[in-house]
C-alpha positions as CSV (number, residue, x, y, z in Angstrom):
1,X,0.0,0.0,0.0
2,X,3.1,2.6,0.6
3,X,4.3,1.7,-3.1
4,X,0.9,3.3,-4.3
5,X,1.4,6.1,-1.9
6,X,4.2,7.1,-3.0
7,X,3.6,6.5,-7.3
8,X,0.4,8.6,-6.8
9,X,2.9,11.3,-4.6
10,X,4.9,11.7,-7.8
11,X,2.4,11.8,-10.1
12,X,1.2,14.4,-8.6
13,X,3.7,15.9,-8.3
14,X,5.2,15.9,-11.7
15,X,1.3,17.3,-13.2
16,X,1.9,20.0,-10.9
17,X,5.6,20.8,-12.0
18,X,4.3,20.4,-15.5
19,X,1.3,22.7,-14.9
20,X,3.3,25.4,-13.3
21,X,6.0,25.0,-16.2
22,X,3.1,25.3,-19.0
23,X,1.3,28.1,-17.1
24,X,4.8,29.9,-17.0
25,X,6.0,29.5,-20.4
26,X,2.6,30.6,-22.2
27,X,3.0,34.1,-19.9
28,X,6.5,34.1,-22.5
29,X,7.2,35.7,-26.0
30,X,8.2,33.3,-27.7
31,X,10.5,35.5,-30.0
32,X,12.1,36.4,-27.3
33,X,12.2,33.0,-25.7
34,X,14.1,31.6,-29.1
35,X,16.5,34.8,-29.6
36,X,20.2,33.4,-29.5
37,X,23.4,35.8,-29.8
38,X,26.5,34.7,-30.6
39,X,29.2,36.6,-27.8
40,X,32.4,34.8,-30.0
41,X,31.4,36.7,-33.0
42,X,33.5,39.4,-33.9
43,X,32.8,41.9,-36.2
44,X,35.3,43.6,-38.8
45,X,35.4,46.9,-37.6
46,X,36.3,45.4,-33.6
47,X,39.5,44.3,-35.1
48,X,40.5,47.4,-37.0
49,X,40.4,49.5,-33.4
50,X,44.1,50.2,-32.8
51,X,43.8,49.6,-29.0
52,X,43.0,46.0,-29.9
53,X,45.9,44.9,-31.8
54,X,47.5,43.3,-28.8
55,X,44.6,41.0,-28.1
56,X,44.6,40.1,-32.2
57,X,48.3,39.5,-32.3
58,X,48.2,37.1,-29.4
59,X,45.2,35.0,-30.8
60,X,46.9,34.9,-33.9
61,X,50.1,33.7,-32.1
62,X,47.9,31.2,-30.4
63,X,46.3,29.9,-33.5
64,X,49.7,29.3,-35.2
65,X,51.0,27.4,-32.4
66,X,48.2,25.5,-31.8
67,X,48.6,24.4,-35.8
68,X,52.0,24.1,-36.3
69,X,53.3,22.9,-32.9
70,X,54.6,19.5,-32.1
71,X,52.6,16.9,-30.7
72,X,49.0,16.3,-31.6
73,X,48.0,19.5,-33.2
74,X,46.1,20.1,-35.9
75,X,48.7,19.9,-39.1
76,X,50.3,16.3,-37.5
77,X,47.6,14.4,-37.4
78,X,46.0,15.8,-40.8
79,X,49.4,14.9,-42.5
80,X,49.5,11.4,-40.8
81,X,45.7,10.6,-41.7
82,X,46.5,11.3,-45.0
83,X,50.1,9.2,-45.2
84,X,51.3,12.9,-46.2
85,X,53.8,13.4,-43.0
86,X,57.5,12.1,-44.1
């Protein structure tokens, strides 16, 4: 008899929860709701401000090296997957 107690506990509890949820997300615009913005986006003109140029030389920097270094980067394991690396 507690086995049924406690089935009938949770669903009750999860029509609540989903009641709620539903009552809540109808109050919402959905435009808004589904809007995404991108943060890693850059645009053109951020990278022509000359107060910036540190921060683009470095993530060049970092780019290269993460390409071209030793190891298991990017240019490696493309050249050994394609029997291109000696």
């Amino acid at each position: 008899m507690k086995m049924i107690s406690e089935s009938s506990r949770l669903v009750r509890t999860t029509g609540v929860f989903l009641l709620a949820s539903s009552l809540v997300l109808t109050g919402c615009d959905t435009e808004e709701l589904l809007k995404v913005t991108d943060p890693d986006t850059v645009n053109p003109g951020t990278l022509a401000d000359p107060e910036l140029i540190d921060i683009v030389v470095t993530g060049a920097i970092g780019e290269f090296t993460s390409a071209y270094s030793s190891g298991d980067s990017y240019i490696t394991v493309t050249a050994l997957l394609a029997d291109e690396f000696f």
